[in-house]
C-alpha positions in Angstrom: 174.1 163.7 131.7 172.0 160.6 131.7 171.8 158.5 128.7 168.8 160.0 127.3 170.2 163.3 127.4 173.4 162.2 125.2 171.2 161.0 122.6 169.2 163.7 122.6 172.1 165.9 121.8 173.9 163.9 119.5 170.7 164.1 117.7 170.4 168.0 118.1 173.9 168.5 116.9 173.4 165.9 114.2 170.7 167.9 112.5 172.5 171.0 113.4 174.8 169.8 111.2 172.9 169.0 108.3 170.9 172.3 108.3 173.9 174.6 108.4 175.2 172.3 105.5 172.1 173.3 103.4 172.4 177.2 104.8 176.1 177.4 103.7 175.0 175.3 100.6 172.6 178.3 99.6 174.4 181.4 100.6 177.3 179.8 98.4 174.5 178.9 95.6 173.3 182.3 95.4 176.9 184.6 95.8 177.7 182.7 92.7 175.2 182.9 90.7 175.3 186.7 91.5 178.6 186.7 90.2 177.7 185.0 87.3 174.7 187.2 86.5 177.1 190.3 86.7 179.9 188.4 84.1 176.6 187.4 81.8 175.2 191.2 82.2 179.1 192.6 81.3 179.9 190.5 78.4 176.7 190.8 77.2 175.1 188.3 74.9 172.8 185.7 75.0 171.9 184.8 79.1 173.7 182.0 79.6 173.6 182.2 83.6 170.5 180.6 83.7 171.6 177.6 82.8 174.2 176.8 85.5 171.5 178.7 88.1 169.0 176.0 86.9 171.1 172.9 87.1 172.5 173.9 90.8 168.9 175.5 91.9 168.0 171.7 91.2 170.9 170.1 93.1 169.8 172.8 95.9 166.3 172.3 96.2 167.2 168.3 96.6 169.5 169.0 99.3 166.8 171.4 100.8 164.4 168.1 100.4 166.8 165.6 102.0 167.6 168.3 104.5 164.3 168.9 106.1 162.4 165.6 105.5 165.2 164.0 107.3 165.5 166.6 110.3 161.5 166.8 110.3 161.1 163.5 113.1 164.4 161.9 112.4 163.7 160.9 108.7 162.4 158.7 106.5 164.7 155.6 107.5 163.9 156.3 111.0 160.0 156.4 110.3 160.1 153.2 108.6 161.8 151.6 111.3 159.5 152.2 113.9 157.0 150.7 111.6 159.2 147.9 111.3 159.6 147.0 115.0 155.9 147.8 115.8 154.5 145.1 113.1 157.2 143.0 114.5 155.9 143.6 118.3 152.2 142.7 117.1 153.0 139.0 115.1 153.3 136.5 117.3 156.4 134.9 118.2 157.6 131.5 115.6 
């Protein structure tokens, strides 16, 4: 493989990485909040199992957020440096 190539697939498997975090993230968010649906439904009472599926839905959608704005053309940081080194390119040299 030629350079090129390498960093193209240390970026592939990079955000690989950071979707299947998020996947595993939300099968995990919703198998528990399943679970605690079903002890809020047995027990009865007031329903209480929206509050912990509201906090962590948060936490989720952030990740979700992070997640695919960074993927989406390498992220933020890498969108700003580009920026960076192109207004550097056009000022002329002190």
């Amino acid at each position: 493989m030629n350079p090129q190539d390498d960093d193209l697939m240390r970026r592939a498997r990079r955000r690989v990485n950071q979707k299947m975090g998020f996947y595993i993230h939300a099968t995990v968010y919703v198998l528990v909040n399943l679970g605690l649906l079903a002890i809020n439904l047995v027990s009865g009472g007031r329903s209480w199992h929206l509050w912990p599926l509201a906090g962590w839905g948060l936490g989720l959608a952030i990740h979700g957020v992070v997640t695919f704005a960074s993927v989406n053309g390498d992220g933020l940081r890498e969108h700003l440096l580009q920026r960076e080194l192109q207004r550097l390119r056009q000022r002329p040299h002190r």
